[in-house]
N, C-alpha and C positions, 0 to 999 in steps of 0.2 A: 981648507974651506970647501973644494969640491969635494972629496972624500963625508963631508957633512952634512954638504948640501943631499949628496947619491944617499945615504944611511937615511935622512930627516922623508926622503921621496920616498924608499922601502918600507919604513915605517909607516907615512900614510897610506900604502897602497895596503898592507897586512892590514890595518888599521879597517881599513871600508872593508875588506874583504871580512874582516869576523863581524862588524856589521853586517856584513849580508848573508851570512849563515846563522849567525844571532836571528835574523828576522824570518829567516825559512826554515829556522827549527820552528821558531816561534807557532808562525804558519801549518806547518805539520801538523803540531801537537794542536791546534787549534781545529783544522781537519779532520785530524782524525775521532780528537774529543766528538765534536759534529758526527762524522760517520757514527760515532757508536750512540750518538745520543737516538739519532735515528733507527740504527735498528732496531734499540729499547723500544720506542716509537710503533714501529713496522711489529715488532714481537706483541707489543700491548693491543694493536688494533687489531693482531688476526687473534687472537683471545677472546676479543673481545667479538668481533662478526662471530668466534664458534660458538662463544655463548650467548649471541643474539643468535644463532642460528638452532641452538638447543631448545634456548625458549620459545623460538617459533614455532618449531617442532611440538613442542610440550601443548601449546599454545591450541594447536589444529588438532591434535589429538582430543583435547578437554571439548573443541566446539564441536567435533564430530562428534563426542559421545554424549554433550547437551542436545543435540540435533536428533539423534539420534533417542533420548528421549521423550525431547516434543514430539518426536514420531509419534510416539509408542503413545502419548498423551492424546492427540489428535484423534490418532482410531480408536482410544477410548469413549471418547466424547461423539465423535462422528457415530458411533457403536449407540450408544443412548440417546443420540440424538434420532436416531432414525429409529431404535425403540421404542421412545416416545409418541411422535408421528404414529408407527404403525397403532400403538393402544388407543391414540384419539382417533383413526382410521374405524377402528375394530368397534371403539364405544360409538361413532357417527353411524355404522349402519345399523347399531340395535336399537336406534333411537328413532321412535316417533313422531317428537314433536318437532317442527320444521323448525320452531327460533331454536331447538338446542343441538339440533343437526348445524344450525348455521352460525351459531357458537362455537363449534367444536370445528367445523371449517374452514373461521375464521383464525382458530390457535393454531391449525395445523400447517394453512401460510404463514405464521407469523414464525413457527418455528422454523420451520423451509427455510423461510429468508433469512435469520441466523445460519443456520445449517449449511446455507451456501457458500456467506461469507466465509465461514470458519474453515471450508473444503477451500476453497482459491487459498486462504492463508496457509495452510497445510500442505500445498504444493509450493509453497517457496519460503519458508518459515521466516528469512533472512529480510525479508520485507513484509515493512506495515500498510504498504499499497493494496488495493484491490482493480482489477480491470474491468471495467463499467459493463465494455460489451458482451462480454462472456458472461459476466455473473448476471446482466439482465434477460436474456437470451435462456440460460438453463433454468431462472427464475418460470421466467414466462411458462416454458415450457410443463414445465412440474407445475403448476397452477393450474391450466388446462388439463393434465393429465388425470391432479386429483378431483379435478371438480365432472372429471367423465365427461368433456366438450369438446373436445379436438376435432370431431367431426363437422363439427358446425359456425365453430370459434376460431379465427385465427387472427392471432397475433404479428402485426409487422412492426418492426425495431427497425428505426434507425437514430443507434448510439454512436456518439463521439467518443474518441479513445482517449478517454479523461484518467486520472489519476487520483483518486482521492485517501486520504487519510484514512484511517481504520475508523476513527470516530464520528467523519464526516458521512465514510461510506456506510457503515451501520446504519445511520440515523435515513442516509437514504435509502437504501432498499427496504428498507422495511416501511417508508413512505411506497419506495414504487409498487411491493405487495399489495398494502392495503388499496391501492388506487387501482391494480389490477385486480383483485379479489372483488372491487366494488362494481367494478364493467364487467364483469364474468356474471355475478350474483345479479345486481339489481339492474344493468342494461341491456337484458334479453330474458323477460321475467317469466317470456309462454317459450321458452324452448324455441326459438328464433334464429337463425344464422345470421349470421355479422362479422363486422374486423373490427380491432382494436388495432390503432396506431399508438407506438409509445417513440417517441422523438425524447434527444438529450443535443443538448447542445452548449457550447462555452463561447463567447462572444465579450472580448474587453473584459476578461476577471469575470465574466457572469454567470455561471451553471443556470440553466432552463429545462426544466423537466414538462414534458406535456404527455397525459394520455387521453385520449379520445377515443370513443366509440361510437358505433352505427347505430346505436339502440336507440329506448323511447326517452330517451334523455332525460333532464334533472325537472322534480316538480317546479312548478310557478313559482313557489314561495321559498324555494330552496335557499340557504345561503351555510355558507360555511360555518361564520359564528356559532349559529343555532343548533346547527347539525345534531339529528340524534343519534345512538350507537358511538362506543368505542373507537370502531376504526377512523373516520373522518375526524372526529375528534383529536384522533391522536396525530393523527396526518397533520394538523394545523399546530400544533405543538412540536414536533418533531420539524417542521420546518420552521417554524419562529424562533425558538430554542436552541435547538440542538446547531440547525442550520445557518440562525442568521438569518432568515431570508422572510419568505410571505409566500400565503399560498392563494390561487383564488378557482372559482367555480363558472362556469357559464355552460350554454344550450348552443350549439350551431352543428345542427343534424344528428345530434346526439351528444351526453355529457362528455366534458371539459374539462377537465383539472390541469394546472399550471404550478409547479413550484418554481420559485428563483430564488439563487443563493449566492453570495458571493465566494469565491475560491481563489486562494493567494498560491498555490502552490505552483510551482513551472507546470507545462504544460505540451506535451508532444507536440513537434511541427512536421508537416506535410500529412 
């Protein structure tokens, strides 16, 4: 019986013992399954970073050479755009009659102020933004210059560094031309020295454009609606329209104009 009992204790202890290498083979193969499932794993994701990293490569190469492009497009059109200008330039001084001089002076602002936009967007192709202050400021400038008044005319700007859309900011510079073009031309009518204040400002979502001059300001009877000539015209269209907003007219030591508009886009702080 001890001789049975010692054999039956051998038995159990061999017994657990191949259970417990039963279970750590088990374990092994299950490990190491694991290890290899992984480096498949580890092997498939760096394939896959060199072929994310190929097509990024591919990627930057196609947008340099699109870029690269719009360059080459930009100074085409900057190229005819200022051909343009120069021929209405050329046609306004062989011209006699004062309304068709002031015709042709009037298209040669209005191209400018494309012409400017399209320069700001041709230095950073990558954005449909334009920046107010700059592009009002070079505006101003080339207005004065082609209307031969700098001497006498001066312009003071104070622009907020606003952000506007490509669609918004078109519709307005070409608002702020005509309303510059319109204190150049009609608020110093004998050749008179003056300033021009042009103020921009954002307040609660609100764009404010004002330009004011020193001159003999707006007739009696003046009003917007009525206005005759293209440019005002279009100024009240281009901001109703284009802008959303309203434009209006008054006299306080010389003419007045006021656009507002509302602008959802973010907006620089400090």
């Amino acid at each position: 019986m001890k001789l049975k009992r010692e054999m039956t204790a051998e038995s159990l202890l061999w017994h657990d013992e191949s259970a417990l290498f039963a279970r750590l083979a088990e374990q092994q193969s299950r490990l190491i399954s694991d290890t290899l499932a992984r480096a498949a794993d580890t092997d498939r994701i760096a394939r896959e970073k060199e072929q994310l990293a190929s097509d990024l490569s591919g990627a930057r190469a196609a947008l340099d050479g699109s870029l690269d492009r719009l360059q080459e497009v930009h100074h085409r059109v900057r190229n005819h755009l200022q051909a343009l200008t120069g021929l209405l330039s050329a046609q306004k001084l062989s011209e006699e009659s004062p309304g068709a001089r002031r015709a042709l002076q009037n298209s040669i602002a209005r191209i400018t102020s494309l012409a400017a936009i399209h320069d700001l967007l041709a230095r950073d192709p990558r954005t449909s933004h334009l920046r107010l202050p700059e592009l009002a400021d070079r505006l101003a400038n080339h207005l004065l210059h082609q209307a031969g008044v700098e001497q006498r005319l001066r312009v003071r700007a104070a622009v907020a560094p606003i952000d506007l859309p490509q669609r918004q900011a078109t519709a307005f510079v070409l608002i702020l031309a005509e309303l510059l073009s319109n204190a150049i031309e009609h608020g110093f009518p004998q050749g008179e020295s003056g300033e021009i204040d042009l103020t921009v400002t954002c307040v609660d979502g609100e764009v404010t454009l004002e330009v004011r001059d020193s001159g003999c300001g707006l007739p009696p009877d003046f009003g917007l609606a009525n206005a005759d000539g293209l440019g005002l015209g279009l100024v009240t269209r281009l901001a109703e329209r284009d802008l959303g907003g309203a434009a209006s007219a008054w006299n306080d030591g010389g003419a007045c104009f006021r656009i507002a508009f509302p602008i959802s886009t973010p907006q620089p702080t400090g």
